[in-house]
C-alpha positions in Angstrom: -48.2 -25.1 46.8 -48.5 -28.9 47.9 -50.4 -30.0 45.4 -47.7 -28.0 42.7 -44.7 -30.0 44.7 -46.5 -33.1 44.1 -46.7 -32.7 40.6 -43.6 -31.7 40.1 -42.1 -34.6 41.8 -44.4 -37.0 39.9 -43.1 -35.8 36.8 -39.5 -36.6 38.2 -40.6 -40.1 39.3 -41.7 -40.6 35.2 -38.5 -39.3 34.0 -36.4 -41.5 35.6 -38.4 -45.1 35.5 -38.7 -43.6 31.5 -34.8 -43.6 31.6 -34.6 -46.8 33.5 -36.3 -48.5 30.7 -34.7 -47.5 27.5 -30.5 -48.5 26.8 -27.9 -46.4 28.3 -27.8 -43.2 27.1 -26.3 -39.9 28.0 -28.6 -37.8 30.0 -29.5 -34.5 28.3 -31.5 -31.5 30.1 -32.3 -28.6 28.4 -33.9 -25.6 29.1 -37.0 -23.5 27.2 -34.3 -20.7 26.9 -32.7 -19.6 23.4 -28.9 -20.7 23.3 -26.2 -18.5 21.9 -24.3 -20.9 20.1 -22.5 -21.6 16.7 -24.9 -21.5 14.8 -25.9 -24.7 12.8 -25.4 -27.2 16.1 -28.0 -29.8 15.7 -31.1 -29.2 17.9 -29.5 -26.1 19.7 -32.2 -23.2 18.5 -30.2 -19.8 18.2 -31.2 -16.3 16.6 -30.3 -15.1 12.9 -26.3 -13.7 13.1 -28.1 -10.3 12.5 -30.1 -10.7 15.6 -28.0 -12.3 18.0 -25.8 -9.4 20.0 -22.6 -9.0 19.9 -20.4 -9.1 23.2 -20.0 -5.8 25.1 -21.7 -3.9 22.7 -24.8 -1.2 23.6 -28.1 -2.3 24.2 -30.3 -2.2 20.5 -26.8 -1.7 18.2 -27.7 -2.3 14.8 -25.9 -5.9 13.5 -24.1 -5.9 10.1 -22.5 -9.2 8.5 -18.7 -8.6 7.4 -15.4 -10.6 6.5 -11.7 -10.3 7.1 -10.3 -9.1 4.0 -6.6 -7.6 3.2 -5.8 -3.8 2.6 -2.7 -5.2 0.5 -3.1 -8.2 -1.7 -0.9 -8.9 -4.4 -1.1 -11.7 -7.4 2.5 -12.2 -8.6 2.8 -14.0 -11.9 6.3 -14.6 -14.0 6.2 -12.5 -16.8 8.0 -14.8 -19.6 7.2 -18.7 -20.0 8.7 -21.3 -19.3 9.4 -24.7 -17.1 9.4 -24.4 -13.5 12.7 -25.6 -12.4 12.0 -24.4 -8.2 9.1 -23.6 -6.0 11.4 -22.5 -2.5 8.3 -21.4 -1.0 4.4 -23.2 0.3 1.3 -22.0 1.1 1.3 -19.8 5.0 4.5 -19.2 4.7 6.0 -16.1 5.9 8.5 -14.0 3.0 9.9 -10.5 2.7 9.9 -8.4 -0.3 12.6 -9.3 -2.7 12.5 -12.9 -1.7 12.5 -15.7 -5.2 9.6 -17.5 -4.4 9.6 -19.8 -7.6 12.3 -20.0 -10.5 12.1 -21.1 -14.5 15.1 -23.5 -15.7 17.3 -21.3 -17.6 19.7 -23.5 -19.6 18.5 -23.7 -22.7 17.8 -19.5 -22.7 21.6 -19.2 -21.6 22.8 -21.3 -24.4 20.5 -19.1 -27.0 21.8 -15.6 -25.2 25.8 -17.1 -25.6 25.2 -17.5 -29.3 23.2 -14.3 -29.9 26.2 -12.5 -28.1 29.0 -14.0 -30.3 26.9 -13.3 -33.6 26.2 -9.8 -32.5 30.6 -9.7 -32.0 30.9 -10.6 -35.3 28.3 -8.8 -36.8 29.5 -5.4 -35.6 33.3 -6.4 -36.9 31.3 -6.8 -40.3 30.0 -3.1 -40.4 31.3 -1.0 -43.2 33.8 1.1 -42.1 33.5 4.1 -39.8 29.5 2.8 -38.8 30.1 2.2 -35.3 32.0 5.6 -34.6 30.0 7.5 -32.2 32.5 10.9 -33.3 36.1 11.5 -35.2 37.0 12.1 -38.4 35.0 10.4 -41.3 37.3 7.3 -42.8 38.6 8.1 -46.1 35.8 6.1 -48.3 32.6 7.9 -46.5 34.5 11.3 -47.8 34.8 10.6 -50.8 31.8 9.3 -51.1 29.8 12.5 -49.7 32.6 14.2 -52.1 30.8 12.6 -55.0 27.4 12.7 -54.2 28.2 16.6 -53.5 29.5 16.9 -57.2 26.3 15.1 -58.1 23.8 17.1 -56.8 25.8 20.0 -58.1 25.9 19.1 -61.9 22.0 17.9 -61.7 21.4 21.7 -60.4 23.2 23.5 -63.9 21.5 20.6 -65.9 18.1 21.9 -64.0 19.0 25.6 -65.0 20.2 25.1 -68.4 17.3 22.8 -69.5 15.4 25.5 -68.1 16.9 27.8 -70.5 16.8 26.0 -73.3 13.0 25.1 -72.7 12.2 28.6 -72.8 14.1 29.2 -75.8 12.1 26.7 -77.7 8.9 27.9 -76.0 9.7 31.6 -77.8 10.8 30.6 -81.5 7.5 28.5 -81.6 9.4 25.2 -81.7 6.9 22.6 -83.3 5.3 19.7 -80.8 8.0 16.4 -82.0 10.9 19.0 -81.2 9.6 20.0 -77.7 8.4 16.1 -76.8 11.9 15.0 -77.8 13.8 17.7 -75.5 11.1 16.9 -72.3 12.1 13.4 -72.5 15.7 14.1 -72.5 15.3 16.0 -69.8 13.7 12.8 -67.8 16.2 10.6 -68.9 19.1 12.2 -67.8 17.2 13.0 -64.4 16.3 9.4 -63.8 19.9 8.1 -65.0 20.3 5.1 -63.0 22.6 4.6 -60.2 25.8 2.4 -61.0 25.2 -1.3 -60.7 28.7 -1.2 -57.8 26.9 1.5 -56.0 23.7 -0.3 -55.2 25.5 -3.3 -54.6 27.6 -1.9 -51.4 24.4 0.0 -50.4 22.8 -2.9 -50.0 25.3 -5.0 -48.3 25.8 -1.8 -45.7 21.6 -1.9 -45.3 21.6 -6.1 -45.0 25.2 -5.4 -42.4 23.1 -2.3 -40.4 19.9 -4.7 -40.2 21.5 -8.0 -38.9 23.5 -5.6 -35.8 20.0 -4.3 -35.1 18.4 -7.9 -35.2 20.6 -9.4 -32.7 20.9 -6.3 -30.4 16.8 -7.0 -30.1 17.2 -10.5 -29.6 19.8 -10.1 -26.9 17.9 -8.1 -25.0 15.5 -10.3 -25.5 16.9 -13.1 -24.0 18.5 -10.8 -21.2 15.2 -10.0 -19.7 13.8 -13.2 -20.6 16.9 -14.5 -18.1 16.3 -11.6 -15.2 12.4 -12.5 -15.1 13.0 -16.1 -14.5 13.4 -15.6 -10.8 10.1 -14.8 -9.4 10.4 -12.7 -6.3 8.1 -10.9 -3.9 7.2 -7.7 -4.1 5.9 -7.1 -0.5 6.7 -8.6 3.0 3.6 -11.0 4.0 2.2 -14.1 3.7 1.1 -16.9 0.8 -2.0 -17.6 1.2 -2.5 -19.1 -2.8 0.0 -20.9 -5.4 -0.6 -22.7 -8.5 2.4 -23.5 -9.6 4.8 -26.9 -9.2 8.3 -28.1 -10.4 8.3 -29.6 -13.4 5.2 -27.4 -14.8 4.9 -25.6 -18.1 4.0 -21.7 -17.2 2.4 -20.2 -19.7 1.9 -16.0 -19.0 -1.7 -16.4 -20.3 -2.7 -18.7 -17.3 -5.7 -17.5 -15.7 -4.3 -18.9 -11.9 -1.4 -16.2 -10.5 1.1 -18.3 -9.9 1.0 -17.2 -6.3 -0.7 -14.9 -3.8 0.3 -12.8 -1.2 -0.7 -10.5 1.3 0.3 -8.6 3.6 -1.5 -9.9 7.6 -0.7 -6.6 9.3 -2.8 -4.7 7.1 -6.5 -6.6 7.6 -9.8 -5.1 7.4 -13.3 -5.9 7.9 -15.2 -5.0 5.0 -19.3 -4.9 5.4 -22.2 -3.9 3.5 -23.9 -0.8 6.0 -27.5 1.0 4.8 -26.5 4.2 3.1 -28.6 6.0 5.8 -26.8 4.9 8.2 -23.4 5.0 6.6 -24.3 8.8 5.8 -24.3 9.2 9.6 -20.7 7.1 10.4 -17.5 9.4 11.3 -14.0 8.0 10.7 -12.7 6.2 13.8 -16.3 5.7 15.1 -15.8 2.5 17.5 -17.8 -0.6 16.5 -17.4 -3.8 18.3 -16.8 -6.7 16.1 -16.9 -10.8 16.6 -14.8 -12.6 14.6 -15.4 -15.9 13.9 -17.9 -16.8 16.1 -15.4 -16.1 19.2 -13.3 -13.3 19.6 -14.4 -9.8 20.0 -12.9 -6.5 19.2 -12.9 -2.8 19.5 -12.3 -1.2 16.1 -12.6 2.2 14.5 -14.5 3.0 10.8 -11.6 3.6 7.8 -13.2 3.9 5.1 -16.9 4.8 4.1 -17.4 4.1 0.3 -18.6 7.0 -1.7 -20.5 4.2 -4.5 -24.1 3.6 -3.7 -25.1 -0.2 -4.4 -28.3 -1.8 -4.7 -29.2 -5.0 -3.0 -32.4 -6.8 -2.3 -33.7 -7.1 1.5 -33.9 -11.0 1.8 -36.7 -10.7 4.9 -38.4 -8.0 3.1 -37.7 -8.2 -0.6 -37.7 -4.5 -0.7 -34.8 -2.8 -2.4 -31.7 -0.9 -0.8 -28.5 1.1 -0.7 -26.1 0.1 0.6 -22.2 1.6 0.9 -19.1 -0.4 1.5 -17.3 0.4 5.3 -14.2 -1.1 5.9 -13.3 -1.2 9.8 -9.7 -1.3 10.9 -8.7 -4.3 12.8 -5.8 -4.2 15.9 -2.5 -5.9 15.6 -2.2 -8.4 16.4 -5.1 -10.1 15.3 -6.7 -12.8 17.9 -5.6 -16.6 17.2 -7.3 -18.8 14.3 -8.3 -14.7 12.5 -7.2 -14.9 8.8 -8.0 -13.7 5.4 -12.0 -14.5 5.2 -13.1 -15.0 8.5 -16.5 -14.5 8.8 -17.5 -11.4 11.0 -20.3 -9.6 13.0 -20.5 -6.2 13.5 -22.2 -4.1 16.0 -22.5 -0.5 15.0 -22.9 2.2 17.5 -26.8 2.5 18.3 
């Protein structure tokens, strides 16, 4: 026991004349013990995140890696182009559904909609008479002109019958071949009589009047919704956690970036890759205790146990597995510095 104090005090003696010898320093001591620390620190030793336990959790509870994500996540995106003329919104930022987060310049799209409007106005004044009716009597040209075409279809029906007639007249006294040519194409010219030259004038015009109306009722709508969607506004109550968009910035609705990103931070998850054969053996609302970034721990319950079987590749072992996708439901609210992809450790029930 002496001889083990001696030592001991020996070795204390050689520590400090060492210490007294080299420039000021701090003084470090450490012990042969493994530290449960963040891991990285520089010459602190710690366990794999799948080794180390988790706070408060059983003895032997199996350790799965995870991350924060959200249950509602939205990319909102204008849906015509355009110049950005307002961003009233950054990035964290707290907004409610129906709030204009970003807005195109409308000017010019004004301008064009003003001018479609009046040449629509004028174009309907232009319609042939009676067209924009929706009921009444018929004005006094459209009757006459059904009158006409009636009397028309009429007379073409006794030419029908009587050429008819006469065909199989001709047909019976054996008329020769130049005398039945000659009364077939009578026949076809007097069916095929062309239309009068002031008939397929006004049609025409009334087809050219009916077309324009049609035109600029499309573009006015048109540039209608072109004008509603140049407000950008949120379609749920959360937060922004992306933009890519700026004053001053052409959008084009082919941009791969959404123009902004939002979700919804009372709705969060931890979503974690669990062996099927243990997944097969969770229960909804099975408690897990789960360490979010390194600091805070929680109770949570499972919510969701994904039906899809993946494959993945042990990295100790290099031996293939299944795996299923749980998602564990996270209390409100969330601990300080918790966000959308925090890192998190997840001790399963053993």
């Amino acid at each position: 026991m002496i001889r083990n104090r001696t030592v001991l005090a020996a070795a204390l003696v050689v520590a400090l004349l060492c210490s007294c010898s080299q420039p000021e320093e701090e003084l470090s001591l450490r012990s042969s013990a493994v530290l449960v620390e963040e891991e990285g620190a520089p010459g602190v030793p710690s366990l794999p995140a799948p080794a180390r336990p988790v706070q408060g959790a059983p003895q032997g509870s199996e350790i799965v890696l995870g991350m924060v994500e959200p249950l509602r996540f939205q990319k909102v995106d204008f849906e015509v182009p355009g110049v950005v003329a307002e961003v009233l919104v950054e990035r964290g930022q707290k907004v409610t559904q129906g709030q204009i987060l970003a807005t195109l310049e409308t000017e010019e799209r004004q301008a064009r909609l003003d001018d479609a409007r009046a040449r629509l106005k004028e174009a309907v004044r232009a319609l042939p008479a009676g067209r924009n009716r929706s009921g009444g009597e018929l004005p006094g040209y459209l009757q006459r002109e059904m009158q006409a075409r009636l009397s028309e279809v009429e007379e073409r029906a006794r030419y029908r019958a009587t050429d008819q007639r006469d065909f199989q007249a001709k047909v019976s006294r054996g008329a020769d071949e130049e005398e039945m040519r000659d009364m077939v194409w009578d026949i076809a010219r007097r069916r095929n009589e062309k239309p009068r030259t002031e008939a397929i004038r006004r049609a025409h015009g009334e087809q050219l009047s009916i077309a324009l109306v049609d035109d600029l009722e499309s573009r006015t709508r048109q540039l209608e919704d072109a004008l509603k969607y140049s407000s950008l506004k949120s379609p749920l109550d959360g937060v922004v956690v992306g933009m890519s968009v700026r004053p001053g910035q052409a959008w084009n609705t082919r941009s791969l970036d959404p123009a902004f990103e939002i979700v919804d931070p009372t709705a969060l998850v931890v979503r974690a890759e669990v062996r099927s054969v243990r997944a097969d053996t969770m229960k909804l609302r099975e408690m897990v205790w789960i360490e979010l970034g390194g600091e805070h721990v929680v109770q949570a319950g499972v919510k969701e146990i994904s039906r899809d079987l993946r494959s993945r590749v042990d990295l100790e072992t290099g031996e293939p597995r299944t795996i299923r996708l749980v998602a564990f439901e996270l209390p409100s609210p969330l601990p300080p510095g918790v966000d959308v992809g925090t890192d998190a450790r997840i001790a399963l029930q053993p």
